[in-house]
C-alpha positions in Angstrom: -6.6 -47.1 -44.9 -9.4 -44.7 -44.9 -10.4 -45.7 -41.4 -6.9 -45.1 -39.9 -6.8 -41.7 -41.5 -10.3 -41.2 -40.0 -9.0 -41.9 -37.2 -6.4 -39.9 -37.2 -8.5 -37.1 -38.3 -10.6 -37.2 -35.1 -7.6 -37.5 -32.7 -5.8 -34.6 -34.2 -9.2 -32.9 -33.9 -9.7 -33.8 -30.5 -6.5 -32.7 -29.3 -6.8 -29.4 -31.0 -10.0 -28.5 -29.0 -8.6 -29.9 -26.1 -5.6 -27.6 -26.3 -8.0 -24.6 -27.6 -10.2 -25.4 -24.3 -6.7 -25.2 -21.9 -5.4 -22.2 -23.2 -8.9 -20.4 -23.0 -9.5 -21.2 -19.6 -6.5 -20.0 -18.6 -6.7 -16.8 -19.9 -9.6 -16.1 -18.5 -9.9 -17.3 -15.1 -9.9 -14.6 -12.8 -8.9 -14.9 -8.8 -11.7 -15.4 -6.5 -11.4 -15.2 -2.5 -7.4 -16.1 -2.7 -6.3 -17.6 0.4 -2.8 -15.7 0.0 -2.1 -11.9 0.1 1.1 -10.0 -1.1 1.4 -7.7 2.2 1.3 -10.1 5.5 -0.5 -7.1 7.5 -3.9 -7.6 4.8 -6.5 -9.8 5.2 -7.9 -11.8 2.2 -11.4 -11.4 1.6 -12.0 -14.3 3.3 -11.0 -13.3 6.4 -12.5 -9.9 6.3 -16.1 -11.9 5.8 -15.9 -12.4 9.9 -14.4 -9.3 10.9 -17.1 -7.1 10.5 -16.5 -4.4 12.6 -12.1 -4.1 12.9 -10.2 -1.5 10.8 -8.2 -3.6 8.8 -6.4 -3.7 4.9 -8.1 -6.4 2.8 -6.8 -7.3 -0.3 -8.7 -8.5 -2.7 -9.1 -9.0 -6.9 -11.8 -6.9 -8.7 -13.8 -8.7 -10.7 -17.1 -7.3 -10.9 -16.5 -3.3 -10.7 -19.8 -1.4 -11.0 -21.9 1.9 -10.6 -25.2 2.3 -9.9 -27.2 5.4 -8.6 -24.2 8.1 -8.1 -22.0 5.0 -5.9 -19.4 2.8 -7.2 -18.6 -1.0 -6.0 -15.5 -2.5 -6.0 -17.3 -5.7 -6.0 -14.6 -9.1 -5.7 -17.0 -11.4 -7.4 -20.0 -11.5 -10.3 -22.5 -12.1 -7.2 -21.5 -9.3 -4.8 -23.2 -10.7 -2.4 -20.8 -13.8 -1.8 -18.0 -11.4 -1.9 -16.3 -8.5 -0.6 -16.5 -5.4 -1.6 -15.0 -1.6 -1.8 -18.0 0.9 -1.8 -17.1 4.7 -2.8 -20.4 6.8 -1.8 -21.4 9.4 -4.4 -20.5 12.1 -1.6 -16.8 10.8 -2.4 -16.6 9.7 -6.3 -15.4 13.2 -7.6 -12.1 12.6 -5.8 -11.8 9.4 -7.7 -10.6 9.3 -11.8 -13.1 6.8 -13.2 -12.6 4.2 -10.3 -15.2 1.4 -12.2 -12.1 1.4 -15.2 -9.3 2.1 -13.2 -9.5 -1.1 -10.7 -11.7 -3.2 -12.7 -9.6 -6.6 -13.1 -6.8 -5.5 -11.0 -5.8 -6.6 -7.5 -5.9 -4.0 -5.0 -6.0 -3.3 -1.2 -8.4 -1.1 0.8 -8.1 0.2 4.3 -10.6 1.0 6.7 -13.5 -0.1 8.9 -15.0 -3.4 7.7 -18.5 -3.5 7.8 -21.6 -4.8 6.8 -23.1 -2.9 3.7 -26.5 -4.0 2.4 -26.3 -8.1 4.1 -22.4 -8.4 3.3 -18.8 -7.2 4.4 -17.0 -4.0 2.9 -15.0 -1.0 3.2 -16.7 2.3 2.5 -14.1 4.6 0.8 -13.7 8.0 1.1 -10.7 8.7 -0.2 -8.6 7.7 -3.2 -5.5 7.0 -0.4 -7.6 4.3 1.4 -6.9 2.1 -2.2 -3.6 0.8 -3.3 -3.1 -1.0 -6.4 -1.4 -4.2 -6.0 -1.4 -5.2 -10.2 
């Protein structure tokens, strides 16, 4: 008797942490290069990476926002580098209302000339208009 209720013990145990790992993955799992976009005339990140060079939209999921040195980067992953990214230039920011909390975790889409910045593709932002939040 004290071995089926040790039993039982570790299988109700294991299902809890099993449930407690499913519900905290899913809340924090955040969208990385989705292969769908909301507005048919975007690109998804993915596409943008080889069309360096056209004025497009690209719609993408902030995950990483950050500012460094007066500039701010819209960056889509923790590794900017794999990613895309929005760049506002420090000759821009004071049109902008805190743009590291404002898009941070939110899915947005930029417009404008895709281009390489520092090795990788992005869209240099000059104007709050250029970004539209999507949610």
């Amino acid at each position: 008797m004290v071995t089926n209720g040790l039993c039982q013990s570790r299988l109700y145990l294991s299902m809890t942490v099993f449930i407690l790992v499913l519900l905290l993955s899913a809340g924090c799992t955040a969208p990385s290069q989705s292969s769908q976009v909301s507005d048919p005339s975007c690109l998804t990140s993915r596409q943008a990476m080889t069309s360096v060079g056209q004025t497009a939209c690209v719609e993408f999921y902030v995950g990483n926002p950050s500012q460094l040195k007066g500039e701010v980067f819209l960056n889509e992953l923790a590794d900017y580098t794999k990613g895309f990214q929005a760049v506002i230039l420090s000759d821009s920011i004071a049109k902008f209302k805190d743009p590291v909390s404002q898009y941070r975790a939110k899915t947005i889409r930029v417009s404008g000339l895709i281009v390489e910045y520092d090795g990788h593709p992005g869209i240099i932002v000059k104007d709050p208009s250029d970004i539209i939040m999507v949610k």
